[in-house]
Residue, then its C-alpha position, 0 to 999 in steps of 0.5 A: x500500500x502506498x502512503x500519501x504524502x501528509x507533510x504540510x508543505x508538500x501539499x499546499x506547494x502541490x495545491x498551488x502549483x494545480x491551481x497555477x497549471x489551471x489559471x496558466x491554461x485559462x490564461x492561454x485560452x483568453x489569450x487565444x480567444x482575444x487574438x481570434x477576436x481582434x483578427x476578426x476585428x471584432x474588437x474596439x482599439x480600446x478593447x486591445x488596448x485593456x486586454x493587453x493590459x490584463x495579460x500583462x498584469x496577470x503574466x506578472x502576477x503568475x510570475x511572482x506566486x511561481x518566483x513566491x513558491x519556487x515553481x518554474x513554468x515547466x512545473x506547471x505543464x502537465x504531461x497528459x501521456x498520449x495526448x501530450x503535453x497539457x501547456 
């Protein structure tokens, strides 16, 4: 029977780095989605202007919890087996 790792600090810096992996894939998906949505013109100069604004920001934000935590971007890509890389 495998134990499960019960030491404080594992488990938050594991908790931290799931949660970062999901906000970097969400972070990317918005990132597309905006692309695709100025591409098309769909968007006001404006607009660009406020979502260049906050993908910096949070790019930004992401590195310093990465720097906080000791993570790299490498720890938040998760390796899906057959279907490849998650980021």
């Amino acid at each position: 029977m495998t134990r499960v790792s019960a030491d404080p600090e594992q488990v938050e810096r594991g908790l931290v780095q799931l949660v970062l992996t999901i906000v970097e894939l969400l972070r990317q998906l918005m990132e597309r989605q905006a692309v695709h949505r100025m591409e098309a013109g769909a968007l006001s100069d404006e607009e660009v202007e406020r979502l260049g604004q906050t993908f910096m920001a949070l790019s930004e934000r992401m590195q310093e919890l990465k720097d906080h935590f000791g993570l790299t971007d490498a720890d938040l890509n998760l390796n899906l087996g057959p279907l490849g890389d998650l980021l």
